[in-house]
Every structure is written in structure tokens, then in C-alpha cells.
Steps between C-alpha positions, in 0.01 A plus 500: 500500500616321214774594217716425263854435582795512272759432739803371311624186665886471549577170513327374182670364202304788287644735725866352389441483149400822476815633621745278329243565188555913589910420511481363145380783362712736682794288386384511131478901521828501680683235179362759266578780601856438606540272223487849291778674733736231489447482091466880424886630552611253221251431290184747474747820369643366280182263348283769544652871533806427202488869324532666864869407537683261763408764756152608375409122453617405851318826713149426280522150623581556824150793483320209440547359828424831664165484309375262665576624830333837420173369349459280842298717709247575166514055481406534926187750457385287181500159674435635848172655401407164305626264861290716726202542226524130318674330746878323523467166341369635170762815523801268559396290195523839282853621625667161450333473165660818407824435646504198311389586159707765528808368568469200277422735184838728541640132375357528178583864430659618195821664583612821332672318218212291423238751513633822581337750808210251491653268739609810766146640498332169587794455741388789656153433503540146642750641774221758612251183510761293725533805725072574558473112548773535765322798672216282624677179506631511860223603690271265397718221532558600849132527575375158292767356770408668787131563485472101461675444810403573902596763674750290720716385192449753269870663564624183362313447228545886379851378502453263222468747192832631567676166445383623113768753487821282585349214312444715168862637523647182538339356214543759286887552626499085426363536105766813464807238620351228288466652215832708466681209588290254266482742135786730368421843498432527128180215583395696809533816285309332215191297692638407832379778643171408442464177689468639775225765478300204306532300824249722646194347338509114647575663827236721440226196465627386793445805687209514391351223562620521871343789522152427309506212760433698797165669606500884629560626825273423792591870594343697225210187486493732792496836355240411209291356747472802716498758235828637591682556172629854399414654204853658464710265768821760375331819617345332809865353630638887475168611680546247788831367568757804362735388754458088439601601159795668614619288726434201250720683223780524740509180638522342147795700418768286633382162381481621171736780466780251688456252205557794231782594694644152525399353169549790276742755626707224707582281229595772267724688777671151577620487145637835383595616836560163718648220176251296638356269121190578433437120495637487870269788582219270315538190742537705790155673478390140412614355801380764671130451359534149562520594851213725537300189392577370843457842717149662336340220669673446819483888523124503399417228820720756692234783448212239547653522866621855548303682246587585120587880588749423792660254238579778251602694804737264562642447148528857469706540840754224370486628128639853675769388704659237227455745227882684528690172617348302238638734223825582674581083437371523134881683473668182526338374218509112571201262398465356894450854562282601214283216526518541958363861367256412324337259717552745768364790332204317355396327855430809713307688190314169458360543836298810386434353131365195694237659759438785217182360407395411863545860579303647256226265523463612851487906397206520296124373483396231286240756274811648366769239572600433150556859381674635848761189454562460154566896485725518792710272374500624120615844652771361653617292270499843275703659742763162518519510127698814571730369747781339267521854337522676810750269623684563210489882488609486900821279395594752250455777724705289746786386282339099562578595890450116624195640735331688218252164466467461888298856522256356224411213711522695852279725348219281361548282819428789704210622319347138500623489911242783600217403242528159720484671805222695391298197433581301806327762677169508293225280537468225291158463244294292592354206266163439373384228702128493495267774616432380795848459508591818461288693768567277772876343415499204647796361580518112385500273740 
């Protein structure tokens, strides 16, 4: 009996392009999106939002981060349908296009004194953009990765995508430093700004030509080839795997609600309540990405070996116990410690951001892989956006009790702990392999 096979092979150059090519991107979405947070507390309320007041200005810039995170999940059942229906290569190319464009034309916006509420509406418009590119984004950078790689390494090279997150926070925490130490404020207030935002379109060619460079999956070759797409992949995932998708959702929550808590809520806690700088606060997350450059892959070849699920097991485990000590020595408020803590902190969570993808991968079948991941994650990134708000509401409630943080992270690390658990003990999917393949799995020799 003959067939066609389209399995992936491992060890190939391709196979490594492909995933740095995947990272890229990731790290591109990442720049531009934090690029915006770091920027919008100084400069978007009072640019953009003037007539609202200092208050007014500040809370509708700070809604305009939340945006994105709420229009996420609408960006994950847009793109998923078109990665399970048109396939990842040619979805990918869309969302980073978007992301780019996007990003690059809030540097040429009018601001409010220029042009009035036109610049805030297209502001808006260009934020809800950034956030439905970002919805679809992750998943199919973790499947262009992983469904070009074998079975034995593809852990690892799930792994790789994540390296976009610290990379596009240091850069964009790198142009913030440069720039405010480079231009007085009247320049940045005046054009500075705008440099940055505008960077987005060379690193957008560059993206995407990485990206036009590689060829779609050998996995949904696969699919096509056997007939095996779903006419609605979103209502098919809910049909079939209601518990994957549950389990998925929780065990994203501490890799990405961690970094809200840590980035966001962290840095402004350390300066009104601890008299940490804000600049201080800046390097120390730095250093602390810089770091995470080093673990995502050594903890990615971990999971290759012990499985992606037992890896966010484990980060989870040592997320929980570190979570009170680690904010009982934030008191002291020394840079050693500060920057110990945030190396720390970000380690253990990095476990579970690392083997994230790895675990997901291995929940749900290729038909509807796109859609089940890039939904999954979009929810819980929702549900993150929350958590420097909730943190904050608990420390007022609390007086700014030194623990009050702590139960954040306990709580999202347990949460993430038995959504790990969960998936250790289901089977993983199995691959398309061939047909013949597939009824008889054959081990390799």
C-alpha cells in the first residue's frame, strides 16, 4: 500500500528556520504591543485624550490597553477559523501584517491639538486591530513551529515562540531608556514619541519576509490531503474537547497572568508603595527578561525529556511555594533584592510560559488545532488583563498588607498547577503521519 507521507523531519535546517522564523514574529507582536504600555501612561492622555482632564486623559489611555485584551478572543475565532480552513503559513502572514501596519501608523497620528477627536478615534480603531491580530498570533506561531518538527523534539521547538515575549519587552523597555535619556521631554512630547511606533515597519519587512520564506505545515498538508478540515473548527473544539479547552485556559494563566502581575502591577507597587525608581524597576524587569532568554530554551529541552505538561507542573509547584517569601523581601526595598526577585519570580513562571505551547499542542487534534490554541490562550490572556486591577483592589482592601500580591500569584499558580495535572494524565494527539501510518502506528525504527 502506498501513500503520501508528510512527516515533518526534526533535524532539518527548514525545520530550524521555521522556528527561529515563528520567534521573529512573536517578538515583533510582543515590541508592539508593549511598546504601547510602556508609552501610554505618559504620552497617549495627554496627546490624545487632552479635554478629559489629567485624570480622564490618563484612565482613557490606560482603556486602550484593556481593548486589546478584550477584543482577543473575537482576533482567536477570526484567525483560528482561517489556520484550520486556509492553513498557518498564509494566516501568520495576515496577523503580523496587521500588527505591523498597525502599530507603525499610530506614529503618524494627529494628536488632539493637531486634529482634534480624529486622532483618538483612529487610536481606537488601530488599538482594536493590534488586539484581533494578537488573538490569532500565538497559536499559529506555536503550530508553524511545532507542526514542522518530529514528534521527539517538538517540546523544544514549541519552546521557541516564547523567547518572542522577553525579547519584545526588552526591546521595547531598551527604545523607552534610549529615548528619554537621548530627547528632552518637550522633543519626546513634540515627535519623539513617534520614533518608535514608526520602527515597526522595517521590522515588519523583515518579519515578513522570514515568514513568506517558509512553506506550510506538513501537518495540515495532512489535513487537506485527507479531507479533514472543519467547516466551523470553533464549534467543533467545544463539541469535542470541552475539557482540553478548559484545562488549556488554565494552564496559560500563570505564564501570562505572572507577567501582568510582575510587569504591570509590580513595577507600579515598587514605586508608590516600596521608593523603588521607576527606572530601577525598568532594569530590573530587563535583567530579568534577559534571563528568560537563557531558561525558555533550556526549559523547552527539559519537556522534550519529561513532557511539556509535567514542566508546567513543575513551574507551577515552585511558582506556589516562592510566591509569599518572594514578596515578604520586596519590603526591604534594595536593588540586589529587587533585581534577586525578579529573576526569581520570573524563572519558576517561565517554566510554564516555556512548555505552554508544548502542552497545548498535545490537547487538541490537528483539524482544529489553530482555533482550540489560539482561543485558549486569548481567554486567558483576557482574564490576566484583569489581574493588575485585582491586585490593586485586594491591596486596598488590605491596607498594601505585604502578602496581598503573594495570593494573586498563589492563586493563578494553583489554578495553572491542576490544569497541568489534568493534562499529564490525558493522552496525547496523535500526528498525521501518513495513512498507513495512522492505522497501524509504527513505531520508527
Amino acid at each position: 500500500m502506498t501513500t503520501t507521507d508528510f512527516t515533518p523531519d526534526a533535524t532539518s535546517s527548514p525545520t530550524r528556520r521555521v522556528a527561529w522564523a515563528s520567534m521573529v514574529g512573536t517578538s515583533l507582536e510582543s515590541f508592539d504591543f508593549y511598546l504601547f504600555a510602556y508609552f501610554s501612561a505618559f504620552f497617549v492622555g495627554p496627546l490624545f485624550f487632552e479635554p478629559l482632564g489629567e485624570v480622564g486623559a490618563t484612565a482613557a489611555a490606560f482603556l486602550t490597553i484593556a481593548l486589546a485584551f478584550v477584543i482577543r478572543p473575537i482576533g482567536a475565532i477570526l484567525f483560528g477559523y482561517m489556520g484550520d480552513r486556509l492553513g498557518r503559513r498564509a494566516t501568520l502572514l495576515w496577523t503580523i501584517g496587521i500588527m505591523g501596519v498597525a502599530t507603525g501608523l499610530i506614529g503618524v497620528l494627529p494628536t488632539y491639538a493637531q486634529a482634534g477627536w480624529f486622532g483618538a478615534v483612529f487610536l481606537i480603531i488601530l488599538r482594536i486591530a493590534q488586539g484581533l491580530s494578537l488573538g490569532g498570533e500565538w497559536g499559529g506561531s506555536i503550530l508553524i513551529a511545532t507542526e514542522h518538527s518530529g514528534r521527539v523534539k517538538r517540546a523544544f521547538y514549541a519552546a521557541i515562540p516564547q523567547l518572542g515575549s522577553p525579547v519584545g519587552s526588552i526591546l521595547s523597555a531598551v527604545v523607552f531608556i534610549v529615548l528619554t535619556l537621548s530627547l528632552p521631554t518637550e522633543q519626546m512630547v513634540e515627535w519623539g514619541w513617534r520614533i518608535p511606533f514608526l520602527l515597526a515597519f522595517p521590522l515588519l519587512l523583515v518579519s515578513l519576509y522570514l515568514r513568506w520564506s517558509i512553506t506550510e505545515t506538513p501537518v495540515f498538508r495532512g489535513v487537506v490531503t485527507e479531507g479533514r478540515r472543519d467547516r466551523l473548527p470553533f464549534v467543533t473544539m467545544f463539541a469535542q474537547r470541552p475539557a482540553a479547552m478548559a484545562i488549556a485556559i488554565g494552564a496559560a494563566l500563570l505564564g501570562i497572568g505572572s507577567y501582568s502581575l510582575m510587569n504591570t502591577y509590580t513595577i507600579n507597587y515598587g514605586v508608590t508603595e516600596l521608593g523603588f525608581t521607576f527606572d530601577a524597576l525598568l532594569i530590573a524587569t530587563t535583567i530579568g527578561g534577559l534571563v528568560q532568554l537563557v531558561t525558555i530554551p533550556l526549559f523547552g529541552a527539559l519537556a522534550n525529556r519529561i513532557g511539556s505538561a509535567r514542566v508546567v507542573l513543575w513551574g507551577a509547584i515552585g511558582t506556589l511555594l516562592i510566591a509569599f517569601p518572594m514578596y515578604w523581601l520586596l519590603q526591604f526595598a534594595t536593588f540586589p533584592i529587587l533585581v534577586g526577585t525578579m529573576i526569581v519570580g520570573g524563572i519558576l513562571p517561565t517554566m510554564a510560559w516555556a512548555a505552554l505551547g508544548g502542552l497545548m499542542n498535545d490537547l487538541f487534534p490537528d483539524h482544529f488545532r489553530y482555533s482550540a490554541l489560539s482561543f485558549a490562550y486569548a481567554l486567558a490572556a483576557t482574564i490576566s488583563g484583569f489581574v493588575p486591577y485585582l491586585t490593586f483592589e485586594l491591596g486596598v482592601a488590605t491596607g498594601n498588607a505585604w502578602w496581598h500580591p503573594g495570593v494573586v500569584l498563589a492563586i493563578l499558580s494553583a489554578v495553572t498547577l491542576v490544569s497541568a495535572w489534568a493534562a499529564s494524565r490525558r493522552p496525547i494527539e496523535p500526528e498525521f503521519t501518513g495513512a498507513a501510518e495512522r492505522e497501524e502506528q509504527v513505531a520508527p525504527a
